[in-house]
DRENDRENMAR-762665 format. One record per residue (C-alpha): residue in one letter; x, z, y. Coordinates in steps of 0.05 Angstrom, whole numbers, padded with zeros to 5 digits, always signed. Example, Ala and Ser with C-alpha at 12.3 -4.5 7.8 and 13.67 -1.06 7.14 Angstrom:
# DRENDRENMAR-762665
a+00246+00156-00090/s+00273+00143-00021/
***
This chain:
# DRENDRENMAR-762665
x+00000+00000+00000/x+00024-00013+00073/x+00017+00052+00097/x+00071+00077+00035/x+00118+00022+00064/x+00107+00057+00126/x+00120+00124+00106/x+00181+00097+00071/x+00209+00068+00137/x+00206+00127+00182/x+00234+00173+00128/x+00301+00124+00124/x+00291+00105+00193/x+00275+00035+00194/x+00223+00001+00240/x+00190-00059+00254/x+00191-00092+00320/x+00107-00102+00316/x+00056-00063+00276/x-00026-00076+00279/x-00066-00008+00267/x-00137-00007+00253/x-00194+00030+00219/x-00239+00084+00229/x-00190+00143+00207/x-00163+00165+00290/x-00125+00222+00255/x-00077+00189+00219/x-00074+00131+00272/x-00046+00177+00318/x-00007+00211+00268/x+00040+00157+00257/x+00037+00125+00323/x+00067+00189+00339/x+00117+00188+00289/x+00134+00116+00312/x+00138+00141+00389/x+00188+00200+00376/x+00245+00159+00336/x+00236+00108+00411/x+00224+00143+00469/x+00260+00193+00499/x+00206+00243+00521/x+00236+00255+00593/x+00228+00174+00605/x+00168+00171+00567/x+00135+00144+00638/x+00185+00096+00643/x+00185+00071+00563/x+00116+00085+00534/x+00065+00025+00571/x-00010+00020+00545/x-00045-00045+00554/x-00119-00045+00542/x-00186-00090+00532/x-00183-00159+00527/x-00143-00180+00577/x-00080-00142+00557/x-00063-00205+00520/x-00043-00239+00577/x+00007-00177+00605/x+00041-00168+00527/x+00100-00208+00540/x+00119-00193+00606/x+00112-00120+00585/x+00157-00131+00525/x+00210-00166+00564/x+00222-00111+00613/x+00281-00070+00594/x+00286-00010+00571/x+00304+00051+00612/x+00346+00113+00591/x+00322+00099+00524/x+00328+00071+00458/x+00274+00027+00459/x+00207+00008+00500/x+00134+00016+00461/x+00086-00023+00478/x+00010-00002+00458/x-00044-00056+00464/x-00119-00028+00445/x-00174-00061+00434/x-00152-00128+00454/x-00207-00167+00408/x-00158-00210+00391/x-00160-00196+00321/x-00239-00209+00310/x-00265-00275+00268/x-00230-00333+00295/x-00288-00369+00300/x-00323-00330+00353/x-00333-00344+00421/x-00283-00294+00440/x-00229-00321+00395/x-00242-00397+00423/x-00235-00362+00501/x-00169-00319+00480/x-00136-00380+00437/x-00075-00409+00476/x-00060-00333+00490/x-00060-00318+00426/x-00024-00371+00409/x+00028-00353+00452/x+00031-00279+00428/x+00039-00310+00357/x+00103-00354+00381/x+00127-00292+00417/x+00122-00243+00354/x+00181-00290+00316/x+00233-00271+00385/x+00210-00210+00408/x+00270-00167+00431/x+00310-00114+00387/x+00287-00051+00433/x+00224-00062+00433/x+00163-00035+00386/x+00093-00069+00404/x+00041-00040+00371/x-00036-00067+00371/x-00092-00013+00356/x-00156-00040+00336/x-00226-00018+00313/x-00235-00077+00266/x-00188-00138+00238/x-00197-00203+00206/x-00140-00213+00147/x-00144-00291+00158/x-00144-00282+00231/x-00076-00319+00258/x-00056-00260+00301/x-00069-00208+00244/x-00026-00259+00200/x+00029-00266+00252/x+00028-00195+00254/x+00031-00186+00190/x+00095-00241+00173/x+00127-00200+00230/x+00113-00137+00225/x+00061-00101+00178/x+00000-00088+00188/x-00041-00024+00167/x-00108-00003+00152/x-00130+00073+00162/x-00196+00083+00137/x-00230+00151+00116/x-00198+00172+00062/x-00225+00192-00004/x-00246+00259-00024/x-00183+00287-00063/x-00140+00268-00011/x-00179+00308+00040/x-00181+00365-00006/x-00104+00357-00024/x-00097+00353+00055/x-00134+00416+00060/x-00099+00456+00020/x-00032+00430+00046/x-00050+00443+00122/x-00070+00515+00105/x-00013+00531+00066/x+00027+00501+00133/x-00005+00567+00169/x+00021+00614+00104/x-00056+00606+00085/x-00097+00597+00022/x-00150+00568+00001/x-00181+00546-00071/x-00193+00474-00092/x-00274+00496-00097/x-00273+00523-00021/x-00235+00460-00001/x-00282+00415-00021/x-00335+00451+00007/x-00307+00457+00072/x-00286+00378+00057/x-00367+00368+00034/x-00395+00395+00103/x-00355+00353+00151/x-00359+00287+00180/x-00308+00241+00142/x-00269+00235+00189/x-00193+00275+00200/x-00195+00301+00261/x-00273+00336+00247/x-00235+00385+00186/x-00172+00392+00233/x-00224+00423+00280/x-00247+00465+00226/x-00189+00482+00202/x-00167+00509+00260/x-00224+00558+00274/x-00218+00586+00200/x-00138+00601+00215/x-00158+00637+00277/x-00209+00678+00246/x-00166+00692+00175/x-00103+00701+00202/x-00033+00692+00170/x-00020+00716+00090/x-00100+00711+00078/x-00149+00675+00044/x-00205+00632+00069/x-00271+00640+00033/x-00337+00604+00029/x-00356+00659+00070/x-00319+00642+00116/x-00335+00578+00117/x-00410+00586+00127/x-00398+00639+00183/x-00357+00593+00227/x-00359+00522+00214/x-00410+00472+00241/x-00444+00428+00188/x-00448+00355+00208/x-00513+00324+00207/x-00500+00290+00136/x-00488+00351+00104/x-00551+00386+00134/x-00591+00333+00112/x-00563+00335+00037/x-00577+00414+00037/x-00652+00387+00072/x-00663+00332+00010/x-00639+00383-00034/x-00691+00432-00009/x-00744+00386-00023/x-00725+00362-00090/x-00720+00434-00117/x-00792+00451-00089/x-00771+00484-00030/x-00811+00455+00025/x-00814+00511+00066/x-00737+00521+00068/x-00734+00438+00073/x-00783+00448+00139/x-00735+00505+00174/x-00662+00458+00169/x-00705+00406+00196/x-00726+00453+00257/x-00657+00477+00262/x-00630+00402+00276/x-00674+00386+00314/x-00664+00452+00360/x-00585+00428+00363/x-00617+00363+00393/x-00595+00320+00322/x-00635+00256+00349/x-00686+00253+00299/x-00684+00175+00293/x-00615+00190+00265/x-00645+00242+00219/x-00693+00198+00187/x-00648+00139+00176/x-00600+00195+00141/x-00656+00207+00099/x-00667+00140+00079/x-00604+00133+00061/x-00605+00188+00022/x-00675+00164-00022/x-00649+00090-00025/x-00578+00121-00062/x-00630+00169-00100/x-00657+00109-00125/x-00593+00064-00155/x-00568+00129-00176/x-00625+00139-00216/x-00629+00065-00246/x-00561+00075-00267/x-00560+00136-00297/x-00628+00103-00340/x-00583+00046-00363/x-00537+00104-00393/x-00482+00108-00334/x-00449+00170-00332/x-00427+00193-00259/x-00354+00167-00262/x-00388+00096-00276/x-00442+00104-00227/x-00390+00132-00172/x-00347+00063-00186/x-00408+00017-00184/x-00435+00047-00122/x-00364+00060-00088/x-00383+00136-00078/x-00344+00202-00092/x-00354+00232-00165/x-00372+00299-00137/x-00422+00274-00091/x-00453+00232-00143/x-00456+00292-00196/x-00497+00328-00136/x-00548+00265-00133/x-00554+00269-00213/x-00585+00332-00205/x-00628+00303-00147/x-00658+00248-00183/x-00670+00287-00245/x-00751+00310-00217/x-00765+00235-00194/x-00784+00169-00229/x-00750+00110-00209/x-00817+00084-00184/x-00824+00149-00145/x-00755+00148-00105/x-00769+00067-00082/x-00832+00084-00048/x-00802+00144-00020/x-00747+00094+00014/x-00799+00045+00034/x-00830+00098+00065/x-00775+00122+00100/x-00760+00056+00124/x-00834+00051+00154/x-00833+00121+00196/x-00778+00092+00220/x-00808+00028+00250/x-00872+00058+00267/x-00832+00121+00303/x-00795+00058+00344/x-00863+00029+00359/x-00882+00099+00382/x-00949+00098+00332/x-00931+00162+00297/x-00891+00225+00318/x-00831+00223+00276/x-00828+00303+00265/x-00890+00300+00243/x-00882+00239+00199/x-00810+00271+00160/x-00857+00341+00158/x-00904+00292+00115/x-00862+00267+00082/x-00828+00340+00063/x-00890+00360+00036/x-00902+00299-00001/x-00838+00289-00042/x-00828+00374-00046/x-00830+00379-00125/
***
């Protein structure tokens, strides 16, 4: 994988003179952009050597920007965000940007020995001619969320950085009730060090007392409510989202989303899947899937369909504003509660 080549560079010290960054994972982007910035830039010149170029537009600034010299550094590092440029060459935007891309691609062959340019981006095309410039240059690296034992590995790790510990079970909890994303469990993780202190141990206590659920997670422990019978409890975490102001459009999609899963899960696990299969097949984490087995296990097939559909409709209709939506998900609690 390209981010192990990168890894491998900056522990032997070896960089390439362009990199393209993108994905959804902004903790590790900045990790190693980081990483890359300390082995060029002196901090004390940092104003002088560190240049951020941004929108669409930058383009047109990269290699005057790249051919200024370096001063009382090592090298110059040149961010560019969000240019656009890597998008489907076939858009309108690609068409408008394409002799300045071509011009970046020429550029990227020559581009001088002290300096590092390096393009953050959202989203990339692989057959875009920039992202494969970049990439016969350079390299070019996708962080996306990463998977579940990672995160918990990560966990573990960051605690024991603080002389912490915490078990594999409370790791994926604390893992389970946060958005996917790094920097939401850094967040965490630092309240839970505050509040446990050095040579402790952080329990699911601990967990529940201080940490914030996202909205995914509330609305698993909501589902869950309602397929063990629990409508009442199911009614109360909807209350308490939407007393945090959770917008409750978001709520019911979440809940659709969470029926229309329900549903393939279930049609798998008929066929005879067990949940490593249906966790392949449907490109989810075993231990989320194992929870979802136990979901589905009340329902009919037949059952969990209409229940999408019908999530799918509140939704419309609560667009059209022809039915309150708390109302119409408190309707729906009680209908599916079994």
């Amino acid at each position: 994988m390209a981010i192990d080549i990168l890894k491998d560079h900056l522990k032997k010290g070896i960089l390439k003179k362009v990199y393209l960054f993108w994905g959804l994972e902004e903790y590790l982007i900045k990790h190693y952009l980081g990483e890359i910035e300390s082995r060029i830039v002196s901090p004390e010149f940092k104003s002088l050597n560190y240049v951020v170029l941004k929108g669409k537009d930058s383009l047109k600034e990269i290699i005057r920007t790249c051919e200024t010299a370096p001063m009382m550094s090592k090298g110059r590092l040149i961010i560019v965000k969000e240019s656009e440029a890597f998008s489907d060459s076939t858009s309108k935007k690609g068409k408008d940007n394409s002799d300045e891309i071509k011009r970046v691609c020429d550029y990227l062959v020559d581009i001088p020995e002290d300096v590092c340019l390096v393009f953050l981006e959202t989203q990339a095309n692989k057959k875009n001619v920039l992202f494969k410039s970049v990439e016969k240059n350079g390299l070019c690296i996708e962080f996306d969320y990463q998977k579940i034992p990672e995160l918990i590995r990560w966990v573990v790790n960051v605690f024991s950085s603080y002389n912490i510990s915490i078990g594999k079970a409370e790791a994926e909890y604390l893992v389970s009730i946060c958005d996917p994303g790094m920097n939401d469990i850094i967040n965490e993780i630092r309240k839970l060090v505050d509040l446990v202190g050095e040579g402790n141990h952080v329990s699911r206590a601990d967990i529940d007392a201080l940490c914030i659920k996202s909205v995914q997670s509330k609305v698993f422990d909501m589902i869950d409510s309602i397929t063990n019978g629990k409508p009442s409890k199911a009614y109360s975490l909807l209350s308490d989202m939407l007393y945090l102001k959770e917008p409750i459009q978001k709520v019911s999609v979440l809940v659709a989303r969470h029926f229309k899963i329900m549903f393939f899960v279930k049609l798998l696990s008929e066929k005879g899947y067990k949940s490593e299969k249906i966790a392949q097949e449907m490109k989810l984490n075993p231990y989320i899937v194992s929870k979802y087995i136990k979901q589905v296990g009340r329902y009919k097939a037949e059952v969990l369909r209409n229940a999408f559909k019908e999530c799918m409709e509140i939704d419309r209709r609560t667009k059209t504003g022809r039915i309150d939506a708390r109302i119409a998900l408190e309707t729906f609690i009680s209908k599916y509660s079994v």
